[in-house]
matplotlib code that plots the C-alpha trace (Angstrom):
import matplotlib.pyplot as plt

x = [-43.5, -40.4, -41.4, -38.5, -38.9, -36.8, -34.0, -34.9, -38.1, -35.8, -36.1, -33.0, -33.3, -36.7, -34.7, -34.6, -31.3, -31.2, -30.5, -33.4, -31.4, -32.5, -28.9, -27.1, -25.7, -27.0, -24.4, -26.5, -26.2, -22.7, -20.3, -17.4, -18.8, -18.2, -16.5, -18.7, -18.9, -19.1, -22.6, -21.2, -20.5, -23.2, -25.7, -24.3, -24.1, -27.9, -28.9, -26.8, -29.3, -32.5, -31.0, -31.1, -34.2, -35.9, -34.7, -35.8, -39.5, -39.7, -40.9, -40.5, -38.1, -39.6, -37.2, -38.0, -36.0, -36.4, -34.6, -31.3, -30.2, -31.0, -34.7, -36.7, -39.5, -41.8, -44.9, -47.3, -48.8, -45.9, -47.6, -50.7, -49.0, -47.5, -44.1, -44.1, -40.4, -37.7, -35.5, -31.4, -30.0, -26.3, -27.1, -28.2, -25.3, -22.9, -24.5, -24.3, -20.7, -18.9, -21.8, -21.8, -23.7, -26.6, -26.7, -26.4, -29.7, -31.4, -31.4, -31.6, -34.3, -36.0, -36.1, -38.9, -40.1, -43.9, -45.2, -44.0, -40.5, -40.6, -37.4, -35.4, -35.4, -32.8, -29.9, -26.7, -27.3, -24.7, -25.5, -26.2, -25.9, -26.4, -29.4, -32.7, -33.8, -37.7, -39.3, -39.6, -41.0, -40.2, -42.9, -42.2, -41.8, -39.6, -36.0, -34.7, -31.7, -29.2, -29.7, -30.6, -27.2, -25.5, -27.0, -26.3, -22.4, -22.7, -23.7, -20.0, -18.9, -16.6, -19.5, -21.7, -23.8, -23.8, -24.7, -27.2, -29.0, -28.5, -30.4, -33.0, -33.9, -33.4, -35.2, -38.7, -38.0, -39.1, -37.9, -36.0, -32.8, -32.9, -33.5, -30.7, -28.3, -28.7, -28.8, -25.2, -24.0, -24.7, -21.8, -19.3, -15.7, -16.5, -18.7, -20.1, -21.7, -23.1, -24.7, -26.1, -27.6, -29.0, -30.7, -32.0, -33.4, -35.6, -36.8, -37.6, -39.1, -38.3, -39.8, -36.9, -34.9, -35.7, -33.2, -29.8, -31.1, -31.5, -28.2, -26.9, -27.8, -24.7, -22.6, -19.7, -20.1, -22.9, -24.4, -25.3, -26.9, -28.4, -30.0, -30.7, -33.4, -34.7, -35.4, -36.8, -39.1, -40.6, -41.1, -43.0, -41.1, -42.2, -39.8, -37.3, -38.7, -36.7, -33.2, -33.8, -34.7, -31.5, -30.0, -32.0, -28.6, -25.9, -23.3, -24.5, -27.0, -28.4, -28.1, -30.5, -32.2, -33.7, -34.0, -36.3, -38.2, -38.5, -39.9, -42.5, -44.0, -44.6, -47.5, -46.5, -47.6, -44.6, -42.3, -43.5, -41.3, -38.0, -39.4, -40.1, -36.7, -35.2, -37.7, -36.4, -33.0, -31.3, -28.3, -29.6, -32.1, -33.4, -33.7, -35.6, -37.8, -38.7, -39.4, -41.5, -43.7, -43.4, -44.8, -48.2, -48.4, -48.9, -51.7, -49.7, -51.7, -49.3, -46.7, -48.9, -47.2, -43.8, -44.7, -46.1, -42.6, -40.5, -42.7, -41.5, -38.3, -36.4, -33.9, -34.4, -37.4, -37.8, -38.1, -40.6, -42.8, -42.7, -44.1, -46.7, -48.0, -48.1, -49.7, -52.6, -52.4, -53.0, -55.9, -56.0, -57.3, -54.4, -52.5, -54.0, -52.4, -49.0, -49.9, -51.6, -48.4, -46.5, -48.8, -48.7, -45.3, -43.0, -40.0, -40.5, -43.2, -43.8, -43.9, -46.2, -48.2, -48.5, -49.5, -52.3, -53.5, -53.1, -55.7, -57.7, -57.5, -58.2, -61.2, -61.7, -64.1, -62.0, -59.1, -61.2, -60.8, -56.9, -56.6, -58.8, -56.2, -53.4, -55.7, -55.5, -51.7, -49.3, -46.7, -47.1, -50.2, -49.9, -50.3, -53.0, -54.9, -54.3, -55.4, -59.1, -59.1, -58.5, -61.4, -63.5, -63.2, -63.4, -66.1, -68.8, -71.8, -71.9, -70.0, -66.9, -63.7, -63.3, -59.3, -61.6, -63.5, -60.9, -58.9, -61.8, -59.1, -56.0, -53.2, -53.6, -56.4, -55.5, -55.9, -59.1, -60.7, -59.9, -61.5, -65.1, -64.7, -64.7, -67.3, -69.6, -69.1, -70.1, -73.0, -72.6, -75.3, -73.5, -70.9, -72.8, -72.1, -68.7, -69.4, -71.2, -68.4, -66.0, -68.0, -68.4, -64.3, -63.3, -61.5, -60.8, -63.3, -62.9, -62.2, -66.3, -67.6, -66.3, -67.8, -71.6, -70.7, -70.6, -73.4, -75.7, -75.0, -75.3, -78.4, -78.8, -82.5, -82.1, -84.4, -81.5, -78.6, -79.8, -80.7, -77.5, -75.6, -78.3, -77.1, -73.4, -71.6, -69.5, -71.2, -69.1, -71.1, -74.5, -73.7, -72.7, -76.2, -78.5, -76.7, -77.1, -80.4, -80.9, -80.1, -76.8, -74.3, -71.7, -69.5, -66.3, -63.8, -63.1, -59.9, -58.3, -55.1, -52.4, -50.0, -46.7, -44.2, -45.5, -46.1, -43.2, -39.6]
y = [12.7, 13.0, 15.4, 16.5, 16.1, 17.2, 14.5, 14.0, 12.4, 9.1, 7.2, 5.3, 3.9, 1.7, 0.6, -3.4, -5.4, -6.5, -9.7, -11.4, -12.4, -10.0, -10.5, -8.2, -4.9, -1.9, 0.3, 3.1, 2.1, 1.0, 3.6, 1.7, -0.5, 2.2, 5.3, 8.7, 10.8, 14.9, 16.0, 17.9, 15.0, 13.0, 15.6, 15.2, 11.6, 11.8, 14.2, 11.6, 8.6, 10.7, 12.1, 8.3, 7.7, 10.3, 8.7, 5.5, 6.1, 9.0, 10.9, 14.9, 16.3, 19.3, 21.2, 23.0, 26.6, 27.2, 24.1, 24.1, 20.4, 17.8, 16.2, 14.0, 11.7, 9.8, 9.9, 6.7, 7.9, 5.5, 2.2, 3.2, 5.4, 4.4, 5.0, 8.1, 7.4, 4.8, 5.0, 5.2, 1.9, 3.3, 6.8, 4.6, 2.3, 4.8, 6.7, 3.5, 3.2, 4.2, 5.0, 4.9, 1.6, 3.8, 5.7, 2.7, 1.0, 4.4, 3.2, -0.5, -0.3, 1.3, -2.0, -3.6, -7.3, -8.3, -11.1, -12.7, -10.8, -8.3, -9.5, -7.8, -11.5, -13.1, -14.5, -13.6, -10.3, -8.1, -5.7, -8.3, -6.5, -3.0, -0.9, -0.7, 2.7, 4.1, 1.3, 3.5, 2.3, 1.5, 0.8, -2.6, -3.1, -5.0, -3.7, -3.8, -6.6, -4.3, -3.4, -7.2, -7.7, -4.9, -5.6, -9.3, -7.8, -6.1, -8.6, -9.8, -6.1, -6.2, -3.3, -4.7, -1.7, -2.2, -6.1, -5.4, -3.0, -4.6, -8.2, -6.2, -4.5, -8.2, -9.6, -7.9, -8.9, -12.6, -12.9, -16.2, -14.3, -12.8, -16.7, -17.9, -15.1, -16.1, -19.9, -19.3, -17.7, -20.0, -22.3, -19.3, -19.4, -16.7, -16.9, -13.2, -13.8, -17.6, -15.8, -13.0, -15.3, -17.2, -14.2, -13.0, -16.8, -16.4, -13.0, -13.8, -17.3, -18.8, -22.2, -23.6, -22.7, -25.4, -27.7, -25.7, -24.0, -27.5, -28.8, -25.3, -26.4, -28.8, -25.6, -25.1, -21.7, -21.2, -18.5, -19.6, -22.6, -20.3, -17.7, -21.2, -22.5, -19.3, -19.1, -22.6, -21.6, -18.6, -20.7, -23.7, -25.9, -29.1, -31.3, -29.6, -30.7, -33.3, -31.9, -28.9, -31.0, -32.5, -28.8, -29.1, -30.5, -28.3, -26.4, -23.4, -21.4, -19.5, -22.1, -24.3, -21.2, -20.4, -24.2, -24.3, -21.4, -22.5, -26.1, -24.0, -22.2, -25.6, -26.4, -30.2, -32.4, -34.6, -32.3, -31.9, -34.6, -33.4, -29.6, -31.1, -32.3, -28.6, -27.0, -28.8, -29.9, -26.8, -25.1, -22.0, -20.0, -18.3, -21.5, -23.5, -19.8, -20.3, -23.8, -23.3, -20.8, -23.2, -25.9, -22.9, -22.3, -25.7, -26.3, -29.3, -30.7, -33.6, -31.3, -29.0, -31.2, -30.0, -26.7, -26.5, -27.8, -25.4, -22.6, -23.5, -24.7, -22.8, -20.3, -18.1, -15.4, -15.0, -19.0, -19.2, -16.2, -17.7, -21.0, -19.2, -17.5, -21.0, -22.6, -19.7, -20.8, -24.3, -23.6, -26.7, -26.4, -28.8, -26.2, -23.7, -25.1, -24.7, -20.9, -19.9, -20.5, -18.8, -16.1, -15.8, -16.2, -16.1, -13.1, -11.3, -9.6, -10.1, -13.9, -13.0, -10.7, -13.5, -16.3, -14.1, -13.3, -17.5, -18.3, -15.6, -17.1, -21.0, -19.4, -21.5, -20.1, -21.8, -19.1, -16.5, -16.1, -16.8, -13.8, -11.8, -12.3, -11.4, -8.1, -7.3, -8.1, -8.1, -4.8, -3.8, -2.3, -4.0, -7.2, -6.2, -4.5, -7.8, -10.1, -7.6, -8.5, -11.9, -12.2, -10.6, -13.0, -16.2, -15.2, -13.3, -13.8, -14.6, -12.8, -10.7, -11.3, -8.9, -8.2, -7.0, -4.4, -3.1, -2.2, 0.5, 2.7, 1.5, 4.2, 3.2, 4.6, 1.3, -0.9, 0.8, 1.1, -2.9, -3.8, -1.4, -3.4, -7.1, -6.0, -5.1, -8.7, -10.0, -8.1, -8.4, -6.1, -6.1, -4.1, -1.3, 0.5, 0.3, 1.1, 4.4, 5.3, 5.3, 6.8, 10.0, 10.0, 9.1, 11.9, 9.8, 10.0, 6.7, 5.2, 7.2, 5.7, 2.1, 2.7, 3.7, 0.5, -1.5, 0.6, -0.2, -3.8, -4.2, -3.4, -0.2, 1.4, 4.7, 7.4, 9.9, 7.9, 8.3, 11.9, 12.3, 10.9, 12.8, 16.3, 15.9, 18.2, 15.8, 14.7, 11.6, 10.5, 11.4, 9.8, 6.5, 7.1, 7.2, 3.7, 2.1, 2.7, 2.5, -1.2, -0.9, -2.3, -2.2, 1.3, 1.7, 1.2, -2.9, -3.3, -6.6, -6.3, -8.6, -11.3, -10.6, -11.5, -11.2, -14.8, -14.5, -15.8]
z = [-150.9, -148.9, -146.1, -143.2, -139.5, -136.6, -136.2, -132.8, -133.6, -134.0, -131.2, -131.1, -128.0, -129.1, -132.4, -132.4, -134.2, -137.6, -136.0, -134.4, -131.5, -128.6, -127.0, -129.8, -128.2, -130.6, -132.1, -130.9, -127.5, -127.8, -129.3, -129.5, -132.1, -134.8, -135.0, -134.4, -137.8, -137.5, -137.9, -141.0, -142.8, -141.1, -142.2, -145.7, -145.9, -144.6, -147.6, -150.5, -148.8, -149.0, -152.2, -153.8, -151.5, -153.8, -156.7, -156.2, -155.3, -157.8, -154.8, -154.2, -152.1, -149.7, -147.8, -144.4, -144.9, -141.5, -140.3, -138.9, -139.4, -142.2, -141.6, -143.1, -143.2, -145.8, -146.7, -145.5, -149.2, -151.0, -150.8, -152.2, -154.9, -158.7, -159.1, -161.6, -162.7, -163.3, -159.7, -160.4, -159.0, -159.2, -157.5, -154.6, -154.4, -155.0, -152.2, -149.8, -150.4, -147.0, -145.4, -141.5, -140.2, -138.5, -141.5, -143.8, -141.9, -142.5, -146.2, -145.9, -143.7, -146.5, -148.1, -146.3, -146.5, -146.4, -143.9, -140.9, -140.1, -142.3, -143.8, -140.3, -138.8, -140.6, -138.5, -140.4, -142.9, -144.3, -141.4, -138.5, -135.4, -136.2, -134.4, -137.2, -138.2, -139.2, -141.7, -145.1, -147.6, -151.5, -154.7, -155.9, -159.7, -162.1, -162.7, -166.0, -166.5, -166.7, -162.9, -161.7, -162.9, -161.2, -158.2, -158.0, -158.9, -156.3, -153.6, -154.1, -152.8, -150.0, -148.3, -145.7, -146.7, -150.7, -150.1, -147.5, -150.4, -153.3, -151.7, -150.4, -154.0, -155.4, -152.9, -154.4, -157.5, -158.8, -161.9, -163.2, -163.4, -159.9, -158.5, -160.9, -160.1, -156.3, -156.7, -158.3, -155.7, -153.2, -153.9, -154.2, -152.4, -150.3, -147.7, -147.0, -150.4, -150.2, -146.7, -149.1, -151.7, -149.0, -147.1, -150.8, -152.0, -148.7, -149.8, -152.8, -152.2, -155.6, -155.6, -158.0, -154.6, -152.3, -153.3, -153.3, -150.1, -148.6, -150.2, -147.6, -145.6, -144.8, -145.9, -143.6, -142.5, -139.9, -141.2, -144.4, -143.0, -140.7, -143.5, -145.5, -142.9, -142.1, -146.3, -146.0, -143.4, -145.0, -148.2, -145.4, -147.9, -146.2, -148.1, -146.4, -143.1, -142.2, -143.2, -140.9, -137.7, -138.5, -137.2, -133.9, -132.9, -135.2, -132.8, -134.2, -131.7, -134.6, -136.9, -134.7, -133.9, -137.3, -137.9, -135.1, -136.3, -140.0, -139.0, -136.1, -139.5, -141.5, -139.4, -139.1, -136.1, -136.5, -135.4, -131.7, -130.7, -131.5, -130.3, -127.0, -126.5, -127.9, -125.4, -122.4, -123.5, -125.6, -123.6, -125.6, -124.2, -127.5, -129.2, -126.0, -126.8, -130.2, -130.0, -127.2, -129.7, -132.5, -129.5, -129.0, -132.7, -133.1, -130.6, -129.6, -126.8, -125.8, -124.9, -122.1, -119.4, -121.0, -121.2, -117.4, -116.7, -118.8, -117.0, -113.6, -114.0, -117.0, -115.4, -118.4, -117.9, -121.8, -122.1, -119.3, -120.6, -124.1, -122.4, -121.1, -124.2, -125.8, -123.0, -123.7, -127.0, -126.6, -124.7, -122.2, -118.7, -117.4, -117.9, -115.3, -112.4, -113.8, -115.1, -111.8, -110.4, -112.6, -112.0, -108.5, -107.7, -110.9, -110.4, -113.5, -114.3, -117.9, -116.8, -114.7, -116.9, -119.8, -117.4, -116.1, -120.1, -121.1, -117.6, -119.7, -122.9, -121.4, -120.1, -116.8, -114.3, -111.5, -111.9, -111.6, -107.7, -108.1, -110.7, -108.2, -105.6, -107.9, -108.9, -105.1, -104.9, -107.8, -107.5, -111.2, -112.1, -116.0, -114.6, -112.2, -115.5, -117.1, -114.0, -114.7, -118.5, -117.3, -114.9, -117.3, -119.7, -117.3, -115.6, -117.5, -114.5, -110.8, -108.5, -109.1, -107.3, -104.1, -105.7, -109.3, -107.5, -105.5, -108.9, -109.7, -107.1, -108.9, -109.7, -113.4, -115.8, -117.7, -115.3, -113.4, -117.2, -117.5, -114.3, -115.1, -118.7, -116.6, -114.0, -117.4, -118.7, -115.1, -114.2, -110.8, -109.0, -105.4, -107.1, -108.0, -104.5, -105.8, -109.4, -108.4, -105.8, -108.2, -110.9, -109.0, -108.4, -111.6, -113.8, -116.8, -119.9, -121.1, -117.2, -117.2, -119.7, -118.8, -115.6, -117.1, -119.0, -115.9, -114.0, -117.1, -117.4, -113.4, -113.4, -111.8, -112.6, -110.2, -111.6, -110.1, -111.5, -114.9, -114.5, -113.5, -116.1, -118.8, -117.5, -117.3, -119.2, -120.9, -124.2, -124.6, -121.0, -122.4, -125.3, -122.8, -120.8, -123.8, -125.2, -121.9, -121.0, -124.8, -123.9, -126.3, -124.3, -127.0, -126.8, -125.7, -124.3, -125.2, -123.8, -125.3, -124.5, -126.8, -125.5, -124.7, -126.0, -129.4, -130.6, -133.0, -132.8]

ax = plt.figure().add_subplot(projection="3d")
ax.plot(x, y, z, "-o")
ax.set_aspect("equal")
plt.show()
C-alpha cells in the first residue's frame, strides 16, 4: 500500500550516487547541475510518478487530507505481497518523460536489483551522477511481449530517465527475448544505447551473454566497456577472466575500475598477481581501492607484505583504510605490525578505526596492550569503542589493558558499553573495583547491564552486590542479576561492531 509521509523525511543529504564512484558531486548538493522546478509543478510531477508507482505494483493509493504538500511512502508489505493486477508500462514512461533528475531517481530507484550492488553500482547508467532516492520496491513477474518490446524501443530514447526505467523493468525479466533484444543492441551506432544494453545484460545475467559482453569489451566507448565488465562480474563468468585483466591497464579509470571489481568476484587465485601490481601501481585511487578488497576477498596470503605496504605508504585515506579491512580479512599475524601502526599513528580516523577492528579480527594476544594504549589515547571515541571490541576479542583471559578499564568513564555510552562487553570476555577479577565504580555511576540501561555482565563474569560473589542488583527498580537489571548469578552469561548487549568500509567496491 502506498502510504504518504512528510517530504522531509528524505534525507537528501545521506543519498549515495548512482555511480559507484564516491568522487561524483550529488545534484542535490550541487544546484547548478540541474535547474530548480516550482514545488507546484514538482509536487505534480511527484503525484504522475507515484501515480504510475501505483499502477505498477497494483498497490492502493491513501491520501493524508490533512497534508499540505504531496507525501508518500511504500509499504515494506510489497515484497512479500502478489501483484493483484497487470501494472501499465506506458503510464509509467509517459510519466518519466521530462521528469526532473531527482525526481526521475525517485522512480528509477524503485527498480531495485538483488545481490551484491543492488544494481546502483554500475559505472556508466542513463542517470550516472545523479543523487539516489528511498529504495522502493516493485513485484517481479513476466511482462507480456508487447511491453518487452516497448521497453527495449524505448532504451533507444534520447531520455536519460525513460532508458534508465525501461533497463531496470527489463532487467527483472529473463526471458529469451529480453537477452536477445539487449544482445542486439550492443553493436548499435549509438553509444548511450550499447551503454544501456550493457547495464541491462548485467541485470539480467543471461548466460547466452558472455560472449557479446566479452566481444565489448574492446568497444570504443569507455562506458560500455565499463558497464560490460561490471555484467561480467556479476555473472563470475570465469571465461571472461582473462579478457578483463586485460583492462587492468585500459585508460579508462572506470573502465579498469569495474574490471578490477568483476575479476575480485570470480574467486580466482590467479589473479593476485596482476591485483598486486593495480594495488601498488594504479594512478587511481578508487581502482588501487577495489583491488585492494578484491586482494582481502580473496584471502590472498602472499600479498600481506603488499598490503602492509599500501597501508603505510598510499597517500589516499580510502586506499589505506580498504587495505586495512583486507588485511583483517586475510587474517595473518604478519600483518599486525603493519596494522598497529596504522592504528596508532595513521591521520584519519577511519584508517585508524579499521586497523584497530582487523588486530581484532587476526586475534593475536600480543596487540592487546597496543590497542589498550590506543583505548587510553585515540581523540575519537569510535575508535576507542573499537580499540574495546578489539581487546575483547584478543584477549578473552588474563589481565585487561589499564587503557580498557579506563574507557568504563568514556564520554560515549557506545564505547563505555564495548569496553564492560571486553572486560566480560576477560574475566579479570582486579577490575571489579572498577566494574562496581562504574556500575553505581552508570545512567545507561544497556551500558548497566553490560556492566552486571562483566561483574558476573569477574567473579564477584558479594552477598550485598547481588542484593543490590535484586532490588533495583529497573526490571531489565533484575532481569541481568538473575541470569548472571543464574550462571547465564549470555544476555545483552553483544556489541560486534562491522568493518568499515563495507567490504564492497
Amino acid at each position: 500500500m502506498l502510504i504518504f509521509q512528510p517530504l522531509s523525511h528524505w534525507n537528501f543529504s545521506q543519498l549515495t550516487p548512482v555511480h559507484a564512484a564516491r568522487s561524483t558531486q550529488s545534484a542535490i548538493r550541487n544546484p547548478q547541475s540541474f535547474t530548480l522546478v516550482p514545488i507546484g509543478v514538482l509536487m505534480r510531477l511527484l503525484g504522475s510518478i507515484v501515480t504510475a508507482v501505483a499502477l505498477f505494483t497494483g498497490g492502493e493509493y491513501v491520501a493524508d487530507p490533512t497534508a499540505s504538500i504531496a507525501r508518500f511512502a511504500i509499504d515494506d508489505s510489497y515484497d512479500n505481497r502478489q501483484q493483484t493486477a497487470p501494472f501499465d508500462v506506458r503510464a509509467l514512461i509517459a510519466a518519466a518523460q521530462g521528469a526532473p533528475p531527482a525526481i526521475c531517481l525517485l522512480a528509477a530507484r524503485s527498480l531495485p536489483g538483488y545481490g551484491w550492488g543492488n544494481w546502483s553500482d554500475a559505472p556508466a547508467t542513463p542517470l550516472s551522477g545523479l543523487t539516489t532516492a528511498p529504495d522502493y520496491r516493485f513485484e517481479k513477474g513476466s511482462l507480456p511481449e508487447a511491453d518487452v518490446q516497448f521497453l527495449l524501443e524505448s532504451l533507444a530514447s534520447e531520455d536519460a530517465c525513460v532508458r534508465e526505467i525501461s533497463v531496470r523493468l527489463l532487467g527483472r525479466q529473463k526471458g529469451a527475448n529480453v537477452a536477445s533484444g539487449l544482445t542486439t543492441r550492443l553493436t548499435a551506432s549509438a553509444v548511450p544505447l550499447r551503454e544501456v544494453a550493457a547495464f541491462g545484460l548485467g541485470l539480467s545475467e543471461s548466460p547466452g551473454a558472455v560472449e557479446p559482453l566479452m566481444r565489448a569489451l574492446r568497444d570504443a566507448a569507455p562506458g560500455v566497456r565499463a558497464n560490460s565488465a561490471w555484467a561480467l562480474g556479476r555473472m563470475e563468468a570465469g571465461r571472461a577472466l582473462s579478457p578483463l585483466m586485460e583492462l587492468f591497464r585500459d585508460d579508462a579509470d572506470k573502465v579498469r575500475e569495474a574490471a578490477v571489481s568483476a575479476v575480485g568476484r570470480m574467486d580466482s587465485s590467479s589473479a593476485v598477481a596482476a591485483l598486486l601490481r593495480v594495488v601498488q601501481q594504479d594512478k587511481a585511487a578508487s581502482v588501487r581501492r577495489v583491488a585492494a578488497w578484491a586482494l582481502g576477498g580473496l584471502e590472498a596470503r602472499e600479498a600481506v607484505a603488499v598490503l602492509s605496504g599500501v597501508l603505510s605508504q598510499d597517500s589516499d585515506a580510502e586506499v589505506r583504510e580498504m587495505a586495512a579491512w583486507a588485511l583483517g580479512s586475510i587474517e595473518d599475524r604478519k600483518a599486525s605490525p603493519a596494522l598497529a601502526t596504522a592504528a596508532r599513528s595513521d591521520a584519519d580516523e577511519d584508517v585508524r578505526e579499521t586497523a584497530v577492528w582487523a588486530l581484532g579480527s587476526i586475534e593475536d594476544d600480543a596487540s592487546a596492550d597496543i590497542l589498550g594504549a590506543i583505548a587510553a589515547s585515540d581523540r575519537i571515541s569510535r575508535v576507542r569503542g573499537m580499540a574495546a571490541w578489539a581487546i575483547g576479542h584478543v584477549r578473552e583471559s588474563g589481565k585487561a589493558p589499564a587503557g580498557l578499564v579506563q574507557l568504563l568513564k568514556d564520554e560515549s555510552d557506545e564505547t563505555r558499553k564495548k569496553a564492560a562487553w571486553a572486560l566480560g570476555q576477560i574475566g579479570d577479577a582486579t577490575a571489579l573495583p572498577a566494574i562496581k565504580e562504574a556500575l553505581r555511576l552508570e545512567k545507561d540501561a544497556d551500558v548497566t547491564r553490560a556492566l552486571i555482565r562483566a561483574l558476573m563474569k569477574s567473579g564477584e560473589n558479594s552477598e550485598s552486590t547481588f542484593k543490590e542488583l535484586l532490588d533495583s527498580s529497573d526490571p531489565q537489571v533484575r532481569e541481568a542479576a538473575v541470569r548472571g548469578l543464574a550462571g547465564r552469561g549470555s544476555h545483552n548487549p553483544w556489541p560486534w561492531p562491522m568493518p568499515r568500509p563495507r567490504p564492497f567496491p
